[in-house]
C-alpha positions in Angstrom: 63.8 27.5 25.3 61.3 25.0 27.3 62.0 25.3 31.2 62.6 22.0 33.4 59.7 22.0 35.9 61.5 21.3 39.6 59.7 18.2 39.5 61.5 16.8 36.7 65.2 17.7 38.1 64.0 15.8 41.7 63.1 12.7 39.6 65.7 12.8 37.8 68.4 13.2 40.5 66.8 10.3 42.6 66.9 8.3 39.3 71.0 9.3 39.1 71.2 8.4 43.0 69.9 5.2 43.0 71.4 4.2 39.9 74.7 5.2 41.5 74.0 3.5 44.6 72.8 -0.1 42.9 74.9 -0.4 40.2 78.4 1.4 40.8 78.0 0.4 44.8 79.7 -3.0 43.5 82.3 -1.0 41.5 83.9 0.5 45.3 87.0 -0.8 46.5 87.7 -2.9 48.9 90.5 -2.0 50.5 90.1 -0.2 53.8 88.5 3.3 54.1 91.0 6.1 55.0 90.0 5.8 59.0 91.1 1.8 58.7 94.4 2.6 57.2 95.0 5.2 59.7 94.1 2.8 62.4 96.8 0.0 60.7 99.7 2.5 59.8 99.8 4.2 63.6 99.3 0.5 65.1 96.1 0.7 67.1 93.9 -1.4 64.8 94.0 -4.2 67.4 92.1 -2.1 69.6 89.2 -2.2 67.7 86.1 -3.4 69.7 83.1 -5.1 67.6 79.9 -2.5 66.7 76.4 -2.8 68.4 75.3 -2.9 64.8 77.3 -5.4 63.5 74.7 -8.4 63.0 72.2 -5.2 61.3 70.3 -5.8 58.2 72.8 -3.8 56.2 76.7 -4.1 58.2 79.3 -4.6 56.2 77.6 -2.3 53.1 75.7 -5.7 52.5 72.1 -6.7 52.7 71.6 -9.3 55.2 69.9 -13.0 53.8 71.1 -11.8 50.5 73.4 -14.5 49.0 74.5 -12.5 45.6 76.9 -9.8 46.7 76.4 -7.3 43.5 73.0 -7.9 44.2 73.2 -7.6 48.2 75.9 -4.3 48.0 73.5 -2.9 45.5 69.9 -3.3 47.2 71.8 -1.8 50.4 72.7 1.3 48.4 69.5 1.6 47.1 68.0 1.3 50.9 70.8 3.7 52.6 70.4 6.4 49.3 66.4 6.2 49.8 66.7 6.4 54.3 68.9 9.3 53.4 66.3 10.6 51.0 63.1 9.4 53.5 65.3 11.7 57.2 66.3 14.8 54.1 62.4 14.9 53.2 61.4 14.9 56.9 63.4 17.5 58.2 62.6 19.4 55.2 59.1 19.1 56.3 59.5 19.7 59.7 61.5 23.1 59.0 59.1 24.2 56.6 56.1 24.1 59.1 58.1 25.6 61.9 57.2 29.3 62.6 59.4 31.5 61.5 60.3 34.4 64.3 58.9 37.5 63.2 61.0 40.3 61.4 61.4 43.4 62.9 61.2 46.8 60.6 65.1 47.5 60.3 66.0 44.4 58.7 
């Protein structure tokens, strides 16, 4: 039996993720997440204050200047799954070239 290099599952996996993200993003529903209908059943949606981010590039799971939604929900999954990927890879990185404390002989 021929063994999967590692490279081939991580290209692979990103290829599954940003499928997921472009083309089943449209596919999500639109009613409200699980902290919105909280917020309506107890009665203290009204309180809700606007967010700092709300004019972003990508609020509202859209991409702004982007007419098409499919096409506006899908490039923002695609940008959110590979940010995601780009701060993952990063820290990675960062913990990888940190020095590790020294082990002592009991252990």
């Amino acid at each position: 039996m021929k063994r999967i290099s590692t490279r081939t599952v991580l290209v692979v996996g990103l290829l599954i993720a940003l499928a997921f993200a472009g083309f089943l993003s449209f596919h999500a529903s639109s009613s409200p997440d699980g902290l919105n209908r909280v917020a309506t059943d107890l009665g203290f949606a009204e309180a809700e204050t606007a967010s700092a981010t709300q004019d972003g590039p990508l609020a509202g799971y859209d991409l702004a200047g982007v007419d098409h939604g499919r096409l506006s929900g899908g490039l923002a999954g695609v940008i959110g799954c590979l940010a995601v990927l780009g701060l993952m890879s990063v820290l990675v990185l960062v913990r990888q070239r940190s020095p590790r404390p020294a082990r002592t002989r009991g252990e």
